[in-house]
N, C-alpha and C positions, 0 to 999 in steps of 0.2 A: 504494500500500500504506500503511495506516495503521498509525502505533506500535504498537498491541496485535500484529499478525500481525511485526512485524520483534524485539520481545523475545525470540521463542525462541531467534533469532541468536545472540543476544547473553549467552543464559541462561547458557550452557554455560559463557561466562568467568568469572560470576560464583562456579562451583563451585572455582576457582582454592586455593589453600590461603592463608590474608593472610599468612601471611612473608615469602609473593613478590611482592606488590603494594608499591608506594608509598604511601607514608602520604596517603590518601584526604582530596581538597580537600572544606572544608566548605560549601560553595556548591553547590546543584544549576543543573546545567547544561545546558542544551536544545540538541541537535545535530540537525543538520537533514543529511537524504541525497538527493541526487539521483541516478536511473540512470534509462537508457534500454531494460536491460532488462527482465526479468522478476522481483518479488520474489526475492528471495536467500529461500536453505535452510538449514538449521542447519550439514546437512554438507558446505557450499559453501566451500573451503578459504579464498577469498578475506576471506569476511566470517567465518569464525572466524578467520581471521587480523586481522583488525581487532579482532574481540568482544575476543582474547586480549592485543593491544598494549595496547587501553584498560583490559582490567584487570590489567595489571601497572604501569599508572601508577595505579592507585587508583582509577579510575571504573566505580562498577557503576549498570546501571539500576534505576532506583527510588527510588534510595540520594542519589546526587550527579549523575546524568549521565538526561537524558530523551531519547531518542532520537524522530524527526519523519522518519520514510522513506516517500522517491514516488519511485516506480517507473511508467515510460512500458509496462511490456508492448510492445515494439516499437512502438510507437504513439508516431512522434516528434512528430508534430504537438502532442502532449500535454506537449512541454515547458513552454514558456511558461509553459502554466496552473499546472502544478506546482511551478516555479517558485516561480513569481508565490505560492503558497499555502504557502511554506517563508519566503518573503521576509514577508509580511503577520505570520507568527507570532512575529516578531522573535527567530530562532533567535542562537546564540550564534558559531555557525561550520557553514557549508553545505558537506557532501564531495560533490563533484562526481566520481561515477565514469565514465570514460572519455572521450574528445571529443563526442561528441555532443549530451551535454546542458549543455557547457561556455558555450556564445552565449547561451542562456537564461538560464543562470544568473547573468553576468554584465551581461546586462541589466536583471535582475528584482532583485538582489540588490548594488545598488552601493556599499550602505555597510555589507555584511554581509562580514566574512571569509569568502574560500571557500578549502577545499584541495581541492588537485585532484589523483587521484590515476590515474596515467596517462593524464593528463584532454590531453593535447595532442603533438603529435608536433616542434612548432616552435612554444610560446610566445612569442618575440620577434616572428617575423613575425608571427603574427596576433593579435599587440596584446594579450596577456593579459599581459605580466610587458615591466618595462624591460630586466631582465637576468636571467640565472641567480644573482650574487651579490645581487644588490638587485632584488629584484622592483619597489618600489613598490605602490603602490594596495594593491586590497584580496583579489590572488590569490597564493599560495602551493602548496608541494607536491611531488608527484612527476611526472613525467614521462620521457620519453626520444627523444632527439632524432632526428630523420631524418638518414642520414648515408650519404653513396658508401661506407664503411667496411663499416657494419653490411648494407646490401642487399648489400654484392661477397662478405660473408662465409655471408649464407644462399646466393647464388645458386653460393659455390665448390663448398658443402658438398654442395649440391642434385646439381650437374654427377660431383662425387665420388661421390655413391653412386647416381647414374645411368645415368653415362655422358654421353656425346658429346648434345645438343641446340641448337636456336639460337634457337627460340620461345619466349618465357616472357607467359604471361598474369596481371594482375594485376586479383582479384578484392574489388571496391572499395565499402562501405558509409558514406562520408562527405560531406562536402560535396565535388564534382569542382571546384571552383575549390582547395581544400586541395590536391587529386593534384596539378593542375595548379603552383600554387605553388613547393609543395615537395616531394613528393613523385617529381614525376616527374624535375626536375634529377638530384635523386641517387641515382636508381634506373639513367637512360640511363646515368650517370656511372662505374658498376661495371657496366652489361654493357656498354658499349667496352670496357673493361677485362679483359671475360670472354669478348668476340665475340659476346654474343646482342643476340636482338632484344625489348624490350619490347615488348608486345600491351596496349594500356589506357586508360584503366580499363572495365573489365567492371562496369557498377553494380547492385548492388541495395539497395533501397529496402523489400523485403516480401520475403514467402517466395515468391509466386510467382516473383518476379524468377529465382528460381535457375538455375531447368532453361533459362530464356532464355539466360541468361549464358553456360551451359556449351557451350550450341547454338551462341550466339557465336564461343567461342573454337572450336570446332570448324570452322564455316568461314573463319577466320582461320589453319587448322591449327598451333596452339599443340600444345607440346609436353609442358610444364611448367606449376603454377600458384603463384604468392606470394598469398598468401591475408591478405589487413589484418583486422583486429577492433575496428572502434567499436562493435557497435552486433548490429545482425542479423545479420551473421556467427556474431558470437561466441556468441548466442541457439541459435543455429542450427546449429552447428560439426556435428554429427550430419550432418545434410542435406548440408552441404557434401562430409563423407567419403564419402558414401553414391554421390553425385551422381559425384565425382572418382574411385570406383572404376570402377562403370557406364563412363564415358568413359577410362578407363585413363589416366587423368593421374596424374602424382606431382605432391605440392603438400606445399610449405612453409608454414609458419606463423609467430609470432612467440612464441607462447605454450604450453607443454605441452600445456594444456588440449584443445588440438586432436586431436594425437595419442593422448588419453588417448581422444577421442571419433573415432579411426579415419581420420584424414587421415598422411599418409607420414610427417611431423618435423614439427621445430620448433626454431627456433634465435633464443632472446633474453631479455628478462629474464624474473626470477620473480616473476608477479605477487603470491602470495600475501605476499611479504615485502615489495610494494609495499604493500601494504594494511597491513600490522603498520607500517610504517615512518611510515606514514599517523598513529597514534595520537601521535605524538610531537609534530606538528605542531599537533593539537587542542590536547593538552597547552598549548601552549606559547602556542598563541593565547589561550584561554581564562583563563589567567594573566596576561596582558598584555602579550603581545609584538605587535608592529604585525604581521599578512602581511607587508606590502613589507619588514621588516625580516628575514624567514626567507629565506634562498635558497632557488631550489627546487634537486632535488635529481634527479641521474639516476642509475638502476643501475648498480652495477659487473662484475656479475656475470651472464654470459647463459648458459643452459643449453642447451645440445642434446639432445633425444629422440628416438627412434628406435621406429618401430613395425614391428618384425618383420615381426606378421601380415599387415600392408597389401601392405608388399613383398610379401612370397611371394605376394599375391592378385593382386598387378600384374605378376607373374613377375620380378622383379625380386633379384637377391644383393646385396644391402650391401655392398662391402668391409670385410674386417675393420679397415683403417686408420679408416674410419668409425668403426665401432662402437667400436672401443677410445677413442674421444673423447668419446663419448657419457656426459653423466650419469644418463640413464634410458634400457634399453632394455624395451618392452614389447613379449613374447615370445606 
């Protein structure tokens, strides 16, 4: 996607009223985007959540701030190149949205700041930051860590308004040396904990992959699905509900977004207030703070959501001990 189609994103924040902006840096600024999936919409809460961070610190486009957005359309092959053509235009700071297009970018773009904006699930393992307090080099941002904690707490929640299961299948769009890494330690690690069995990773790579996957887990008789979002998942979240009704699976998420688009919950951070939180970090690169001097940063705050409808289509009652925890139920 080229700058002229990513402006309307962005438009909306410009209508902001200036009391509430910061007083606007007089330097224009070239920001560079990388995603793996599809152009961003005006009404896409994530990137007005971005459009509105950067103009409450005083960056409007046109004005002080030029925005440079490539977009993979699921088409991951197409990182590199894009990349490679955000790095060539010598942008000022490259936001790297989600894992996926995170290894290209830090290939193509070495001596470019990038912020990353739950651009990784374990930056220390896989070499993008020395620490959370000191990054180093030239990545920064947000992220949120793989942890027995955070998978024991979807898989309690899952069992709670389920009931009794022992199968959980996990449906997987990243690199499987990552599952394997880290994801899978601390996923067995909370279900001993919980008595089930992980079923994984189920991969997809396109759309077709889907209906395979689901087939998958059906002759593995999974019971349950944890559903991750780098990439075509998240593209795709629709597909996934649709697929996961068909096969009477309940599936968890990590992100509302899912649930908003018909898969059973969701329980973890809020992305959109990943992406506002995101602006601070341009901010602050752009003015002259080193990345490796910004810590990156993990959500404090995870949301649980609740899709009514799904349940009753899977025959399923929520408990009310559920729902009364729930910050969004959609009815």
């Amino acid at each position: 996607m080229r700058r002229r189609e990513f402006i309307t994103v962005i438009a909306g924040a410009a209508a902001c009223p200036l009391a509430s902006r910061a007083q606007a840096p007089h330097r224009r600024y070239r920001v560079g985007a990388l995603g793996a999936g599809s152009p961003p919409t005006p009404e896409l809460p994530t990137w007005a959540a971005l459009a509105h961070g950067l103009s409450e610190l005083g960056y409007v486009e046109g004005k002080n701030l030029t925005l440079e957005a490539r977009f993979a359309a699921g088409d991951l092959d197409r990182l590199p190149l894009l990349a490679a053509e955000l790095a060539a235009m010598n942008v000022d700071v490259i936001v790297v949205i989600g894992p996926a297009p995170m290894r290209a970018a830090k290939s193509a773009a070495q001596g470019i700041p990038i912020v990353m904006v739950a651009g990784s699930s374990d930056p220390v393992a896989e070499g993008l930051i020395a620490s959370f307090a000191r990054p180093s080099g030239n990545i920064t941002g947000l992220t949120y860590a793989v942890s027995s904690e955070r998978f024991g707490k979807q898989l309690e929640i899952l069992k709670e308004a389920i009931g009794s299961f022992s199968r959980v299948a996990v449906l997987w769009d990243a690199d499987p040396e990552l599952f394997r890494r880290s994801w899978a330690p601390a996923l067995e690690a909370a279900a001993r904990q919980l008595e089930f069995q992980i079923e994984a990773p189920f991969l997809v790579r396109k759309l077709d992959d889907f209906e395979s996957a689901f087939t998958a887990m059906a002759e593995r008789q999974v019971e349950a699905v944890v559903v991750t979002a780098s990439s075509i998942i998240y593209e795709n979240r629709e597909r996934v509900a649709e697929i996961a009704l068909q096969r009477r699976l309940p599936t968890m998420a990590a992100f509302r977004e899912f649930p908003a688009s018909g898969i059973l919950m969701s329980y973890g951070p809020n992305l959109p207030s990943i992406f506002r939180r995101a602006a601070a970090f341009i901010d602050k690169i752009v003015k002259g703070t080193p990345p490796g001097d910004i810590p990156v940063e993990q959500p404090t705050k995870y949301d649980l959501v609740i899709n009514l409808r799904t349940a009753k289509a899977l025959g399923l009652t929520i408990p009310g001990t559920v729902i009364a925890r729930a910050d969004e139920v959609i009815e």
